[in-house]
N, C-alpha and C positions, 0 to 999 in steps of 0.2 A: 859879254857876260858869260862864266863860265857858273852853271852849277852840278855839283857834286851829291848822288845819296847812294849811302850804303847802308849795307845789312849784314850781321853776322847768321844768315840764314846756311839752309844746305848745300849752296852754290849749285851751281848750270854746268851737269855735263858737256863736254867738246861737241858730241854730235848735236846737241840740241843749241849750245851758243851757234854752230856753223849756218843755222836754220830758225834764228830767232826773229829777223825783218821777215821773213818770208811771210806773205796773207794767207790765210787759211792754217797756219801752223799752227797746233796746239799742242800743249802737254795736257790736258783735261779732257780727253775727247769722253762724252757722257756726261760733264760736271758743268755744260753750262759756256764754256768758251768755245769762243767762233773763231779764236785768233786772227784778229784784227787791230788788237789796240796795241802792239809794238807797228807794226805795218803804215797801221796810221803814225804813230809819233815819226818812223822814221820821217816818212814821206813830208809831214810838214814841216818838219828841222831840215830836211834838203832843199825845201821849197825855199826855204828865209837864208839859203845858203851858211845853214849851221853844221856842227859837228853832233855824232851822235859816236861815244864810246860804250863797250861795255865788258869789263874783265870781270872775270870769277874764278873761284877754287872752290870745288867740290869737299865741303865740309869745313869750309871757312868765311864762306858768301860771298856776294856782289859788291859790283860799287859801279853805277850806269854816272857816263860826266857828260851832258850836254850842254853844247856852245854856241851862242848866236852873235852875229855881228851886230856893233853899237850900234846902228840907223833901227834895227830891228828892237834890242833891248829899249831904247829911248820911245817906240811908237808904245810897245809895252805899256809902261808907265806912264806915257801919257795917256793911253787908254782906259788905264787902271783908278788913274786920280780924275778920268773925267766920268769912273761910276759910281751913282750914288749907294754909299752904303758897301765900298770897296776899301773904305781906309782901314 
């Protein structure tokens, strides 16, 4: 299962995509971010043996494409439809 989202946002300078898995990384430093929550994604998308992309153009946005292998997407959904109040 591959999914795809974009954004016609302000896109992700080079030096900051080169340092965007990294923990502790923030663009917000004072606003609140610990930078942790790409850190974390990466880490668990490697864990399920997924892919994790992410291209951007500064002044044209993003578009992040994460991919996980079918054994992983199938546990997914059946996880998903055995909770209540998940359909």
């Amino acid at each position: 299962m591959e999914v795809e989202i974009s954004d016609t946002g302000h896109g992700i300078p080079q030096g900051v995509m080169a340092r965007l898995f990294e923990p502790f990384f923030t663009t917000k430093e004072g606003k609140g971010g610990l930078g942790l929550g790409l850190s974390v994604v990466y880490g668990i998308v490697k864990r399920h043996q997924g892919t994790i992309d992410v291209a951007s153009e500064v002044g044209r946005g993003t578009t992040v494409t994460v991919g996980l292998p079918g054994g992983v997407t199938e546990a997914i959904i059946t996880g998903l439809q055995a909770t209540p109040g998940a359909e």
